[in-house]
N, C-alpha and C positions, 0 to 999 in steps of 0.2 A: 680560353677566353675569347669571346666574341669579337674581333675591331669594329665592327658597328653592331652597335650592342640596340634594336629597337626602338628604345627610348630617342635614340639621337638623334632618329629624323623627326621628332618635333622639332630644336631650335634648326633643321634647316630647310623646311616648310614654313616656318612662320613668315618669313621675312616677302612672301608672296603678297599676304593678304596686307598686312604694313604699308607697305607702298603702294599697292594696286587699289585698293581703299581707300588708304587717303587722299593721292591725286586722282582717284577717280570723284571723288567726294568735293575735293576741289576744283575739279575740273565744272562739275553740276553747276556746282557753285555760283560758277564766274558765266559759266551758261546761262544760269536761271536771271544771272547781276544784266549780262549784254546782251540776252536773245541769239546769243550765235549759237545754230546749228553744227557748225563746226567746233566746236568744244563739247558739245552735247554729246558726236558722234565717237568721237575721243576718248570723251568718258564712258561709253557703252566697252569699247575694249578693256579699259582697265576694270570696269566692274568685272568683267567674266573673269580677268587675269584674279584678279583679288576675292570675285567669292568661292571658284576654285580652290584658288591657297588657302581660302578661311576653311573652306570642308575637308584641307587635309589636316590641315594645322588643329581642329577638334578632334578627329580622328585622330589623329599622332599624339596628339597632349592626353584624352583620353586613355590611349597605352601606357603612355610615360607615366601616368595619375600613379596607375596598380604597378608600376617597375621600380622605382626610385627609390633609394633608400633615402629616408629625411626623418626629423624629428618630428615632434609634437606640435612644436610650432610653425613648423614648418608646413606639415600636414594644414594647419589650419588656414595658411596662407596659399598652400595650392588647393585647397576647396573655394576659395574666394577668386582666385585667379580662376580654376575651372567655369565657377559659375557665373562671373562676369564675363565668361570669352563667351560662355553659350547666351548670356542675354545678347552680349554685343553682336553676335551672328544674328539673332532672329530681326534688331535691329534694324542691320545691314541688308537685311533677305528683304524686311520688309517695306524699307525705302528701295531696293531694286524691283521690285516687283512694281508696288506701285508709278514711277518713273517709267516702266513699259507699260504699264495699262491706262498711263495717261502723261503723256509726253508732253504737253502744254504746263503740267501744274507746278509750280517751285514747291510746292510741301514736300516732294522727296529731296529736296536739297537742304533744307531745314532739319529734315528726318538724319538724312547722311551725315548732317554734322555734327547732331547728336549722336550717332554711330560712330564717329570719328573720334569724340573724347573718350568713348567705352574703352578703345582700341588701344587709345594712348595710354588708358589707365591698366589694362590688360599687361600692355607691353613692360609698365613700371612694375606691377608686377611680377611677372616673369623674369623681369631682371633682378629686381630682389630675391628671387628665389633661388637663380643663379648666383650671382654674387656676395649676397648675405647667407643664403640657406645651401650654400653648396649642393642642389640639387644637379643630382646626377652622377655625381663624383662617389664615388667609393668609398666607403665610413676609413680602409685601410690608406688609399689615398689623402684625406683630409687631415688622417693621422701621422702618417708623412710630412707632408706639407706643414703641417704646426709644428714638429719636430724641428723641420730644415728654420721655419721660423724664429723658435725659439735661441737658436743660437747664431743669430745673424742680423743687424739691425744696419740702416741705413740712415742715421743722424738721428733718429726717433723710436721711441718707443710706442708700445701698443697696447693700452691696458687689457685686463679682463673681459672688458665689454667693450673694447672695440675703439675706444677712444685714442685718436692719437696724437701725442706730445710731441709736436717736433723741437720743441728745446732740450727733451728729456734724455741724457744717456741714460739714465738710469735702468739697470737690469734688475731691480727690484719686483718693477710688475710681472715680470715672468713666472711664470706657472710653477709650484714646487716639484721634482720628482716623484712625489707622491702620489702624483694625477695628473690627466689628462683632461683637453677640453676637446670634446666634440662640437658639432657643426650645431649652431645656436648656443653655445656657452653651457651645455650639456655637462654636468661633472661624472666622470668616469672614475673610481677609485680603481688603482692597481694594485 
């Protein structure tokens, strides 16, 4: 077994372009708002820092796309995440570009900011993918992991879909030994 298995330097390239983007985007911003040259200059660092990280972080998620074991739904949701990271990159490219080829004009700071929701929405979901879609994780892991859940509650229960009761002891909503739920609510019969 691999300890750095490919896939896992996307989530630790992403966090480059995250930050370098967006205070670079805010940085324009507040440049294009007061005329300082000195935050203009500011943000020329973080742009390089962050479109850097963007061209790893598509390269790396690009990998990650064809490695990952996920579902159906899940599939459908990292083809939406892939293709909103690559609109939000040409975005980004194309408000940096312009801000070099005309240093005077605030429409790449306008541009940047709409680059900057792409990013956020990127980042929402990539965490949904993570977090709801156990991307990345090992179908035998997830399997685990429900297992150790099933017999262990912390003042609440968790239903089939996810919902949770925190008034609820009740062990009812618990999966029967019959079956198994994979990663999206997947029914696995045993």
């Amino acid at each position: 077994m691999d300890p750095f298995p490919q896939h896992s330097w996307h989530p630790m390239v992403i966090h480059f372009p995250l930050v370098g983007l967006l205070l670079a985007v805010a940085l324009d911003a507040f440049a294009a708002w007061t005329g300082s040259s000195r935050w203009r200059e500011t943000a020329t660092l973080l742009w390089w820092v962050g479109l850097l990280g963007a061209a790893a972080a598509v390269a790396t998620g690009l990998i990650a796309y064809n490695r990952v074991e996920h579902s159906e739904l899940a599939h459908a949701r990292m083809t939406l995440h892939r293709n909103l990271a690559l609109a939000t990159f040409v975005v980004l490219l194309g408000a940096a570009f312009w801000r070099w080829r005309q240093p005077a004009s605030r429409g790449p700071a306008f541009i940047g900011a709409v680059g900057a929701f792409g990013l956020l929405a990127v980042g929402n979901l990539g965490g949904e993918l993570v977090f709801r879609h156990a991307i990345g994780m090992p179908t035998e892991t997830v399997e685990q992991v429900m297992m150790e859940r099933g017999g262990h509650e912390h003042g609440h229960a968790v239903t089939r879909d996810g919902a949770a009761h925190p008034d609820s002891a009740d062990t009812d909503s618990a999966p029967d030994s019959s079956e198994t739920h994979g990663v999206d609510g997947d029914h696995h019969h045993s």
